[in-house]
C-alpha positions in Angstrom: 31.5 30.5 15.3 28.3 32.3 14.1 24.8 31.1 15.1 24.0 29.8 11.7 27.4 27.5 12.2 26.3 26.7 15.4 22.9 25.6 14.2 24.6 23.5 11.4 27.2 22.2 14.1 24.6 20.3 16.2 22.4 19.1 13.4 26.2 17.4 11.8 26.1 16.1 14.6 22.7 14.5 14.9 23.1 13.4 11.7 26.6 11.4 13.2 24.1 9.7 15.9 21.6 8.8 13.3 24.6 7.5 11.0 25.9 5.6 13.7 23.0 3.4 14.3 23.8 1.7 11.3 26.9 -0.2 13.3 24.2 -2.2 14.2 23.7 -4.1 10.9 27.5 -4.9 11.3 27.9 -8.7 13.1 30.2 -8.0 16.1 31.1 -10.0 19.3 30.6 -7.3 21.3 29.5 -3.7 20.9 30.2 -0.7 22.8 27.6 -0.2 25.7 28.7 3.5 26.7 28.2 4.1 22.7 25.2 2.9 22.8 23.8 4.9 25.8 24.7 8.0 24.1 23.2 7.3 20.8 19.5 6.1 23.1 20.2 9.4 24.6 21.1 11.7 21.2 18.2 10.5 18.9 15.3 11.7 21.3 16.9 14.1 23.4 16.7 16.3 20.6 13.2 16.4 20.0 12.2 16.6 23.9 14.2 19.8 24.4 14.8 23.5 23.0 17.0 22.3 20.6 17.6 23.9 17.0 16.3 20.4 15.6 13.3 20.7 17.8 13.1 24.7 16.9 13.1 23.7 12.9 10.5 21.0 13.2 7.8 23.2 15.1 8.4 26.1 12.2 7.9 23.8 9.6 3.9 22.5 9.4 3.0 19.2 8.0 6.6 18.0 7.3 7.7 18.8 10.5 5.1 16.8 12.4 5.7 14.4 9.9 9.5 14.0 10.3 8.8 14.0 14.5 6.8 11.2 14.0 9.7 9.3 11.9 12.5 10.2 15.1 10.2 9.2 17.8 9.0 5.8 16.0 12.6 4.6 14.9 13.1 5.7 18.3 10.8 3.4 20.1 11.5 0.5 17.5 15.5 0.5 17.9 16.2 2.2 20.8 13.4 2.1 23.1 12.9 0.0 26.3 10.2 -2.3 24.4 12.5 -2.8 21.5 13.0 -6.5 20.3 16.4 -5.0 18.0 18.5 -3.8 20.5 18.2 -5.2 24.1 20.8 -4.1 27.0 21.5 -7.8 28.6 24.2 -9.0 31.1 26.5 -10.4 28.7 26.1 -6.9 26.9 24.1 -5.6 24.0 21.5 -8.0 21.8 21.7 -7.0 18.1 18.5 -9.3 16.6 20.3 -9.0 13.1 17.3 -10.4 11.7 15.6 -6.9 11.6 18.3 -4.6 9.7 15.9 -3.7 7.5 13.7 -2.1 10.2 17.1 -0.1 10.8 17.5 1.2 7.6 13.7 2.2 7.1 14.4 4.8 10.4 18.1 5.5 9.2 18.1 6.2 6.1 15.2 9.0 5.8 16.0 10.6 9.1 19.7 11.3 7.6 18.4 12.6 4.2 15.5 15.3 6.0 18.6 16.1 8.4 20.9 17.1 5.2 17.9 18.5 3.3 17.6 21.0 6.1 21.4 21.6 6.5 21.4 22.4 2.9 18.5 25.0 2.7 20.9 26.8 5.6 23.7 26.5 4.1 21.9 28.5 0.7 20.4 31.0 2.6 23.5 32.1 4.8 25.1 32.4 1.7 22.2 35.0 0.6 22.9 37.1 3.4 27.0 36.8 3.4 27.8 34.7 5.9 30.6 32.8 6.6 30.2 29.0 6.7 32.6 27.6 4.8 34.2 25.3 7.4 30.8 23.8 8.6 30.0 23.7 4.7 32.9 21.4 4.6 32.1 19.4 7.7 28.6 18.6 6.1 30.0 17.4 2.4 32.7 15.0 4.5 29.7 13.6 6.8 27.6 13.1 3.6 30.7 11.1 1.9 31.2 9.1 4.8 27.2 8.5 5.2 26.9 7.5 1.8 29.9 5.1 2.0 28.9 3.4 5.3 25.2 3.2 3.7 26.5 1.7 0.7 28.5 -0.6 3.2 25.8 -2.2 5.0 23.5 -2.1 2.4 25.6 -4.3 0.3 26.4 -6.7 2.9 22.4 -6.9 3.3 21.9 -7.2 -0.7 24.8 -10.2 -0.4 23.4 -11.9 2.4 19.6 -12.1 1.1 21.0 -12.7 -2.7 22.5 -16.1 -0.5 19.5 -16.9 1.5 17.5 -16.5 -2.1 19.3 -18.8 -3.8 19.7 -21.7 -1.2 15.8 -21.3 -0.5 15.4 -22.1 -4.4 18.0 -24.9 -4.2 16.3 -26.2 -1.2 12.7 -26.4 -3.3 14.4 -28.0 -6.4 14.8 -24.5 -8.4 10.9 -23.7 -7.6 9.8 -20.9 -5.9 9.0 -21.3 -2.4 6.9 -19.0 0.7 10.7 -18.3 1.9 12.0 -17.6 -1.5 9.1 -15.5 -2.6 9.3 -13.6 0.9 13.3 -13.2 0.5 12.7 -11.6 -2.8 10.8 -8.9 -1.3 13.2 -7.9 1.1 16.1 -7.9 -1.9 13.7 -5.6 -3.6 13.5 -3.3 -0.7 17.2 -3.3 -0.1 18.1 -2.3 -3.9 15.4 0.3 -3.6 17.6 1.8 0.0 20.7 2.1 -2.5 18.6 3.7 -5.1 17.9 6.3 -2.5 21.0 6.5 -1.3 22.3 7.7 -4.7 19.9 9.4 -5.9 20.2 12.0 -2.9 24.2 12.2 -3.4 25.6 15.3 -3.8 29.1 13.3 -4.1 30.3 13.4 -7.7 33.9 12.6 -6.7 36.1 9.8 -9.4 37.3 8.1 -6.3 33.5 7.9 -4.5 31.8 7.5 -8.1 34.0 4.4 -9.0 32.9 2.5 -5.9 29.5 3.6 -6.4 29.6 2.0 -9.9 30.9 -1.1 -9.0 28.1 -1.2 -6.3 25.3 -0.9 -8.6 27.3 -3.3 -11.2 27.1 -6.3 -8.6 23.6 -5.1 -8.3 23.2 -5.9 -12.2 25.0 -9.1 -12.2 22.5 -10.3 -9.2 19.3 -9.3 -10.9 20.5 -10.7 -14.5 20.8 -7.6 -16.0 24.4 -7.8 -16.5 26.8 -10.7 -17.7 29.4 -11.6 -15.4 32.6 -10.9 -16.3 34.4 -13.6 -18.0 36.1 -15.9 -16.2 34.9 -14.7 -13.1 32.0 -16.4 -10.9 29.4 -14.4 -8.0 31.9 -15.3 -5.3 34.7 -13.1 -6.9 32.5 -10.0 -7.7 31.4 -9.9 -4.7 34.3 -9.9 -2.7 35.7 -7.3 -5.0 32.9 -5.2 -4.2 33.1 -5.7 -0.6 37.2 -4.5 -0.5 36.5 -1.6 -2.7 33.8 -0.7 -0.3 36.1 -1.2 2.6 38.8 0.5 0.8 36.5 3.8 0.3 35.3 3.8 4.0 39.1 3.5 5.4 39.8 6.8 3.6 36.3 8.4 4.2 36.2 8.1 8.0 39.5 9.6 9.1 38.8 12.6 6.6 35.7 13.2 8.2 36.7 13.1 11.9 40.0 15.5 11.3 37.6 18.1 10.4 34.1 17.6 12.4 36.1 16.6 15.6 37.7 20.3 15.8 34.5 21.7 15.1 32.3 20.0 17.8 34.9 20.6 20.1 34.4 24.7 19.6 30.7 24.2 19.5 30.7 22.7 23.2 33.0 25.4 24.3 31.2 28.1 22.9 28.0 26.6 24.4 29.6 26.4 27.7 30.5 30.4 27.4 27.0 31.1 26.7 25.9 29.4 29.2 24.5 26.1 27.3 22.5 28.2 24.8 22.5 27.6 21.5 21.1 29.5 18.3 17.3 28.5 17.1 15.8 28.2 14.1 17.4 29.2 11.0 15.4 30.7 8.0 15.8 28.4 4.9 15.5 25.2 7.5 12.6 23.8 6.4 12.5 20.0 6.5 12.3 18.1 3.1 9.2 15.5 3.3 10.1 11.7 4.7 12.5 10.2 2.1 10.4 7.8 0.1 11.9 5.0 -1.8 12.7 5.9 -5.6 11.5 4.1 -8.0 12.9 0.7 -9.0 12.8 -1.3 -12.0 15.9 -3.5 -10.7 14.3 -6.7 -9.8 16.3 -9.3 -8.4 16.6 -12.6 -10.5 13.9 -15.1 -11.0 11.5 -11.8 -10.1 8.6 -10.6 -12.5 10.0 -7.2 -14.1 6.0 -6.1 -14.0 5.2 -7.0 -10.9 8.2 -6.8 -8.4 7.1 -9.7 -7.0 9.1 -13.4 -7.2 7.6 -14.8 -10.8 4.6 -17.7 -10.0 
């Protein structure tokens, strides 16, 4: 393994830790505590020590501060002892799932600067001849699965709000309400997550695409921009949308951990034979400027297509 894959190798991997935090917008009994350690530990560890991320981030100005900033905020705000998300407790971990949105504001920029710096390796090795095919094809599997488990708890989030929206107008006799009117904001931020979500993909696969489709379909039907298809009500869409989702990540996952487990594995072992050192900064690392959200014109129903905002 070269230095450049090695580079590549531990940011995959940050990337993983990042990615993982989205378990967290998934209702569970329990969750796993040792996990859960080791993500606390990943996300910051990072960017206290001589690590490649840390290495990239002080070579890299404005963005660089910039993108710190994001890690150590999302940081303190999911992971950090004062957190009101995630709380260590006898009986286990404490997920408050009403914050998942707070989650996917850290999550889901993070992973795209992450990617946008693997990327700008990945062209410049290939300037200078080197050989990084296998970590090449570790990144565009961890950017499939990503994209599917984004579009996975995104969607469950879109479902769950489009729900709460609906019962808050049924409760005020088909008028909007504070709690309507307040929902309706967080739909709009949600469709806004999956709008960046694709519009960063670099996955153009029939398989991924048809998923992706039928994502932004139910996304249609919700915000009225779209008939439903006859003969079928809300409650069937949706649930096909879910499966097909599930179906995706089911193939996604295993796909991605045949060929990054194999290649963490030599990483480790080669940084064990070098005494725990691994390569710095790698030119063409710069990191991309703090996703923003992309523009959206997809309200959700009974929401002004001007304004954004719940119609008055």
């Amino acid at each position: 393994m070269n230095q450049v894959s090695e580079v590549i190798t531990t940011l995959e991997h940050y990337k993983v830790v990042v990615r993982d935090t989205l378990e967290y917008t998934l209702p569970r009994d329990n969750y796993d505590i040792n996990a859960y350690n080791e993500k606390k530990r990943s996300i910051l560890v990072e960017v206290d020590q001589n690590t490649p991320l840390k290495s990239i981030i002080n070579n890299s100005g404005e963005n660089g501060q910039k993108l710190e900033k994001l890690i150590r905020d999302f940081y303190d705000q999911v992971y950090g002892d004062g957190s009101t998300i995630l709380k260590l407790a006898e009986d286990g971990l404490r997920v408050d799932h009403a914050q998942h949105l707070a989650i996917f504001r850290g999550v889901l920029p993070i992973h795209e600067n992450i990617e946008s710096m693997v990327r700008g390796i990945l062209v410049d090795a290939k300037k200078n001849n080197l050989d990084v095919a296998e970590v090449e094809k570790v990144d565009l599997l961890e950017e499939r699965l990503y994209r599917t488990v984004a579009y996975l708890t995104l969607t469950n989030q879109l479902i769950k709000l489009f729900n709460d929206y609906n019962q808050a107008r049924r409760e005020a006799k088909g008028e909007e309400s504070a709690a309507s009117k307040f929902i309706g904001n967080d739909i709009n931020e949600v469709i806004q997550d999956l709008n960046i979500v694709r519009a960063n993909s670099r996955i153009t696969d029939e398989r991924f695409m048809g998923v992706q489709d039928k994502i932004f379909e139910l996304v249609e039907y919700m915000t009225g921009r779209r008939d439903l298809p006859m003969g079928k009500g809300f409650g069937e869409v949706i649930r096909e949308t879910q499966d097909a989702i599930a179906g995706l990540v089911r193939e996604v996952e295993p796909a991605f951990q045949q060929a990054y487990v194999p290649l963490l594995n030599e990483l480790i072992n080669q940084a064990r034979a070098n005494d725990n050192k691994i390569g710095g900064p790698a030119a063409g690392a710069q990191p991309a400027p703090a996703a923003q959200p992309a523009a959206n014109n997809e309200e959700p129903q009974e929401l002004d297509p001007k304004t954004g905002l719940p119609k008055q």
